[in-house]
N, C-alpha and C positions, 0 to 999 in steps of 0.2 A: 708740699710739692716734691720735695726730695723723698718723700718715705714712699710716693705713688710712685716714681723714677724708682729709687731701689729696688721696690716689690715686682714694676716692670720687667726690670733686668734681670732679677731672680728669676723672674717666672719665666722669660724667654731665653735664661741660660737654662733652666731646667727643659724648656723643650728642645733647643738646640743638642743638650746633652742626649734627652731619648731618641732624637731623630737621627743623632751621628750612631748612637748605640743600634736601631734600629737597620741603619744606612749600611753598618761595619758584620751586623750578622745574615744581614741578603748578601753583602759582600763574600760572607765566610760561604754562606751558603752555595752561593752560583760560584764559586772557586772551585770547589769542593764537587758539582759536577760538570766543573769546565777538566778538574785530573779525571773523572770517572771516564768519562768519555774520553777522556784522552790516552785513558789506559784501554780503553776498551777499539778504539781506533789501531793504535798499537798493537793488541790483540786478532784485529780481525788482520792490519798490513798482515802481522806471521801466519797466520790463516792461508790468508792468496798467496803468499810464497810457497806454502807447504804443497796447497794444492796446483799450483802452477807446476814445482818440483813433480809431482805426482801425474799430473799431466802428461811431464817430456817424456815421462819413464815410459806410461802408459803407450804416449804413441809411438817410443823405440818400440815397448813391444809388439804394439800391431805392425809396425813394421816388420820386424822379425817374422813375425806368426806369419806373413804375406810373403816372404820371402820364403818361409816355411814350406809353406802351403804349395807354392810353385814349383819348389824341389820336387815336392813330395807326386805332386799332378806331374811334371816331367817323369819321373821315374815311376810311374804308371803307365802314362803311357808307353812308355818303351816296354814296361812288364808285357801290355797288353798285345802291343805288334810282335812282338817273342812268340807271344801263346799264338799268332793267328800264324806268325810265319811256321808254327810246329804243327800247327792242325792242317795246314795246306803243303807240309812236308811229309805229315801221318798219312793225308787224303791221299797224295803220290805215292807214299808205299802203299800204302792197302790195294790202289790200283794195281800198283806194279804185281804186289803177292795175289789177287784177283786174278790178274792174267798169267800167273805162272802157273799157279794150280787147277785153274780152268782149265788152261791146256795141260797139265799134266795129265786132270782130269778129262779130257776129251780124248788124251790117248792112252790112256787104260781101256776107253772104251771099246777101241779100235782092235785092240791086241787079243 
C-alpha cells in the first residue's frame, strides 16, 4: 500500500511540476505581451502628442494665412477704388481736354 501511495505522489508531484512548468511559461508568455503592448501603447500616447503638437501649429497657421488673406483682400481693394477713383479722374480730364480743343477747334473754324 505504501509503494501505490509513493508512486501516487511521484506521479502527481511529477504532473503538478509540468503543470506549474506549463502555468510559469503562459505566465512568461502573456507578460511578455502585456510589455509589447505596453510599449506599443507608449508609442502610440507620443504619436497623439506629436500629432496633437502638429495640430496647434497647423491651425496657428491657418490662422495666419486667414489673417493673411484679409490683409492682403483689404489692400486690394483699396488697390482697386485707387484705379477706379483714377479712371473717373482720367474720364474728367479727357472730358475737360475734349472740350478745350473742341472749341479750340471750332474756333479755328471760325477764323
Amino acid at each position: 500500500d505504501e509503494i501505490k501511495q509513493k508512486d501516487f505522489c511521484i506521479e502527481e508531484l511529477n504532473t503538478n511540476e509540468r503543470e506549474t512548468e506549463l502555468k510559469n511559461r503562459d505566465k512568461e508568455e502573456t507578460q511578455a505581451k502585456i510589455d509589447t503592448l505596453t510599449n506599443e501603447i507608449e508609442t502610440l500616447i507620443n504619436e497623439i502628442d506629436t500629432l496633437k503638437a502638429e495640430i496647434a501649429s497647423l491651425q496657428t497657421e491657418l490662422k495666419r494665412a486667414g489673417e493673411d488673406r484679409e490683409q492682403e483682400n483689404k489692400d486690394f481693394q483699396e488697390t482697386v477704388a485707387d484705379q477706379r477713383a483714377t479712371v473717373k479722374l482720367l474720364e474728367k480730364t479727357l472730358d475737360v481736354l475734349k472740350g478745350f480743343y473742341n472749341k479750340k477747334h471750332k474756333g479755328s473754324n471760325l477764323a
